[in-house]
N, C-alpha and C positions, 0 to 999 in steps of 0.2 A: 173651209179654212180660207182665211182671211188674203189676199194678195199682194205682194210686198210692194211698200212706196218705194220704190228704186230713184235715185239720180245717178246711178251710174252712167258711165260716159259725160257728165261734166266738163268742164273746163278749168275747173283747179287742178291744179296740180303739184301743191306744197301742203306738206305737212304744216296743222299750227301746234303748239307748243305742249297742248293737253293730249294729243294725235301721237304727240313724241317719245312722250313720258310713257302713254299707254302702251305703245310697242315696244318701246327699245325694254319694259321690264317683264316683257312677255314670254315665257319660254323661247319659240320662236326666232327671237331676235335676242337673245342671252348671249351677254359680250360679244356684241357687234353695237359700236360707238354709235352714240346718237348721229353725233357729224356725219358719222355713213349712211345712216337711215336717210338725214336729211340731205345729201348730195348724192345718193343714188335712187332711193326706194324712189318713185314716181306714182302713185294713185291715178288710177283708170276712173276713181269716183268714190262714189259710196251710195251704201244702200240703207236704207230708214226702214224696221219693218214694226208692225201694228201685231200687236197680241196674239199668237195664232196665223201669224203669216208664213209662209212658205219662204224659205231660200233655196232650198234646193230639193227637188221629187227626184225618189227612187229609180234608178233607170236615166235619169235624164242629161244631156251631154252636156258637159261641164271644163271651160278652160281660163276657169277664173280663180283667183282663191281670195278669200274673205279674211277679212282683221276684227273678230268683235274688238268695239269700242265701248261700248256699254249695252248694256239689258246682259238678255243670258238665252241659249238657246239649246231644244234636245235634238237628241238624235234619234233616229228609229230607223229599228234594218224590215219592218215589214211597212208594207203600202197603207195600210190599216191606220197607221203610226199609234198604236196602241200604249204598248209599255216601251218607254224609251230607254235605252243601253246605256248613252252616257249624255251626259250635258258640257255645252260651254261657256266657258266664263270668259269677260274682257281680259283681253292681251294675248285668247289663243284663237288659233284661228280652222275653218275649213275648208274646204274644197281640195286639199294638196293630194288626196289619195287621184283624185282624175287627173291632177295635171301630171305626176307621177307615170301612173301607166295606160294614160290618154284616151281610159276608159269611162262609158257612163257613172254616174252616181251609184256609188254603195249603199246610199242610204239616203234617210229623207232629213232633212233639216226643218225643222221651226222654232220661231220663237216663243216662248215663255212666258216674256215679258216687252215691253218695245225698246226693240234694238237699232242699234247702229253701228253699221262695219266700214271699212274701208274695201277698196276693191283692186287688185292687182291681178296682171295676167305673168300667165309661165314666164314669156320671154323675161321681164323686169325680175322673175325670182331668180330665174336660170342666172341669170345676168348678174346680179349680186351675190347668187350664191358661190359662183366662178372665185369672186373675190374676197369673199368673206366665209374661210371653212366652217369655222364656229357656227355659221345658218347652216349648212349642208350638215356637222355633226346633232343641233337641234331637231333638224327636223328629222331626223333616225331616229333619234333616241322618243321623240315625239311620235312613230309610226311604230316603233318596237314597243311603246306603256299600251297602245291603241291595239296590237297584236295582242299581247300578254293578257289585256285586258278580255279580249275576246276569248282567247284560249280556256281562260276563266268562267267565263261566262259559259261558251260552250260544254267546258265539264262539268261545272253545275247542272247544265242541264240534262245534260247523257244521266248524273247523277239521280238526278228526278225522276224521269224517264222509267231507270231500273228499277227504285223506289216505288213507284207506282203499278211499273210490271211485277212487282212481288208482290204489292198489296194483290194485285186481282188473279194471283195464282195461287194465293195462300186459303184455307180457310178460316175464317175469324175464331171460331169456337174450340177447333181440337189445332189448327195452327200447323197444322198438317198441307200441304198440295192439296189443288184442289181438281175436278174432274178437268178443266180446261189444261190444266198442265199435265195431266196427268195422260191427253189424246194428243201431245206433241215427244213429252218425252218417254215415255213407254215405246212408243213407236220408232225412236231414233235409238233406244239399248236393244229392242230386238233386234232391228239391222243389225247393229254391230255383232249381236251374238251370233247370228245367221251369217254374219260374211267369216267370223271365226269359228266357225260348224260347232258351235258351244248350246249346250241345252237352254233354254229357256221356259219357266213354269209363272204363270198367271194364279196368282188366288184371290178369291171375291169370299167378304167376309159379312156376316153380319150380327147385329146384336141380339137375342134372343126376346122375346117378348120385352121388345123397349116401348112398344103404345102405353104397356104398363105401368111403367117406371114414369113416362110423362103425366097418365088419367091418377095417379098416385101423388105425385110429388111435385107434379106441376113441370114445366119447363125449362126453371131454368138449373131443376137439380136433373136434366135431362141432358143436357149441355153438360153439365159438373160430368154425368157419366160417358158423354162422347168425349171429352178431354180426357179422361182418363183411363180410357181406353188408345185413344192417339199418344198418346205419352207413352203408355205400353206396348204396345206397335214400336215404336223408336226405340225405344230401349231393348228390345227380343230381336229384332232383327237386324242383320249386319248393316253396316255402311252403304255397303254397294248394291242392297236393298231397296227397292224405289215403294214408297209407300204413300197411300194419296186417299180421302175422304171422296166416295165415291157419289157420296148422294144420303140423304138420310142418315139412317144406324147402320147404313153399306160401306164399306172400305174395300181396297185394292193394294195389294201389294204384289210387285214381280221382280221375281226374284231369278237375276240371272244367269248364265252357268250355273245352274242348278237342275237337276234330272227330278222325276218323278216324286222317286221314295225321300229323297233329300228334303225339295218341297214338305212332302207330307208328314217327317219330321221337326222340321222348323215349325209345321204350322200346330201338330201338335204339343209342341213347348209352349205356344201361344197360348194354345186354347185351356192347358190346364195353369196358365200364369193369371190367367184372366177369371179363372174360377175359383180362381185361388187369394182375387184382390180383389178389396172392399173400398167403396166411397162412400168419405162423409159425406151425406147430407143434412146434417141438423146434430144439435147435441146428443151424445150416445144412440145417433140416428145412424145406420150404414146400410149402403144396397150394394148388392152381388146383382152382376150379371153373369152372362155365357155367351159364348161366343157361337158359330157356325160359320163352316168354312166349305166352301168347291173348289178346285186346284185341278187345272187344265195345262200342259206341256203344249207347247207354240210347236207347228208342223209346216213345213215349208208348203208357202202359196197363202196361209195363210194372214189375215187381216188384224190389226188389230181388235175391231168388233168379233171376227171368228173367235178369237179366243175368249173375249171378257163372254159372249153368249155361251161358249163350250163350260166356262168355270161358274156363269151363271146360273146354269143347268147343275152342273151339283150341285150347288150350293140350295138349290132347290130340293135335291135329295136329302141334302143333310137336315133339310129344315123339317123335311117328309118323314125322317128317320126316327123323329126325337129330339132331333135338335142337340149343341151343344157336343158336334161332332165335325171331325174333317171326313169329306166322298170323293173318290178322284174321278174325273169324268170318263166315262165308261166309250162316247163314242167314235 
């Protein structure tokens, strides 16, 4: 980045008449009379900057503040100066956050395009703004759009942020949790069930011969049948049910305050709801699946991997059975 022509500290020190017009209709100096501008403001100078020049680096101590006169200049809150937050246009000006709270640079300034600013220090602000409220009520209302603005900016971004984290805990195909959320918050509802001594039950499910259904019908009426089985999953079990796409035609659901035989009820309403519903895949084309299920009760000391291995293990049985069965873990 380019280095700015500076003349500040010069030897002028009167406004000329184009100098006048651009300040006094500037936010900044809004109803404070020219005459005042021009019998009190005094310029320290001015500064000339070249395309891509720096006025002020992030971090860096600052007891000046700047009047664009022309060009236009961005702002950027990272060192990087990548994407800039906001721009300024002739008649407003920056540096007043440092002279304010006598702190480094918030931010980095450059120009756009080739600019020219004037240049004044605190005292000359201090000093007019004493006399002239109208600048002291300007520059609040000019640091309160510059908060607002940020506040904005800010939640959009938290906004994204969450956006983003639910894309990557969702699964795209049944649209269900996926195994990564499903190792943060499984683990935080069984705490809670275990600090209120409330049962808690693990069941690992899976689709019954789905290589089938894929080396038949191809893949993406394989998908058609994981979606429709996650849509069933949601709709069979309660609310307060945590249900999560485990991996493959594997699913997870745990289900809390909830004992043994309760489990092995709910999961048997599953499994005959699932045997009992067909997906299209093609004209007067429908496939049935089945389900298989293990159901393992959480034991204090235990991990979250102790149980999904414990219901994993039946689920092994059920598959050993016949298939198209709920097994409660036996160890």
């Amino acid at each position: 980045m380019a280095a700015a022509e500076s003349a500040a500290g010069s030897t002028r020190t009167q406004l000329n008449a184009a100098e006048l017009d651009a300040l006094a209709s500037s936010r900044l100096f809004h109803d404070v009379s020219r005459q005042r501008l021009l019998e009190r403001l005094r310029p320290n100078g001015e500064v000339c900057l070249r395309s891509g020049a720096v006025l002020l680096e992030l971090g860096q101590r600052n007891a000046l503040i700047y009047l664009l006169l022309s060009g236009r200049l961005a702002i950027y809150l990272d060192a990087d100066a990548n994407i800039p937050v906001a721009h300024v246009e002739p008649g407003e000006c920056v540096g007043e956050i440092s002279i304010i709270d006598e702190e480094a640079a918030s931010a980095s300034v450059i120009a756009l395009e080739p600019s020219r600013l004037l240049v004044t220090n605190a005292a000359q602000l201090w000093e007019l703004m004493a006399e002239e409220p109208a600048l002291a009520l300007n520059l609040m209302h000019i640091l309160a759009e510059r908060i607002r603005r940020n506040n904005v900016a800010v939640l959009e971004s938290f906004k994204q942020q969450a956006h983003l984290r639910r894309l990557s805990d969702v699964d795209p195909v049944t649209g269900l949790h996926n195994r990564r959320w499903l190792s943060e918050v499984f683990v935080r509802r069984i705490d809670r069930c275990a600090r209120g001594d409330f049962a808690v039950c693990l069941a690992m499910l899976d689709i019954d011969r789905f290589k089938g259904v894929n080396d038949t019908f191809g893949h993406q009426v394989g998908d058609r049948v994981l979606a429709q089985v996650g849509r069933l999953l949601l709709k069979q079990f309660r609310p307060t049910d945590l249900v999560a796409r485990y991996g493959g035609e594997e699913f997870a659901v745990l289900l809390p305050e909830t004992r043994l035989q309760e489990a092995v009820a709910a999961l048997e309403r599953f499994r005959l709801a699932c045997e009992q519903t067909q997906t299209s895949v093609a004209q007067r084309t429908t496939v049935k699946v089945t389900v298989s299920a293990g159901i393992a009760q959480w034991r204090a000391g235990w991990s979250l991997d102790d149980l999904i291995q414990c219901a994993d293990r039946a689920l092994y049985r059920a598959k050993a059975s016949g298939r198209n069965c709920v097994v409660i873990d036996e160890s």
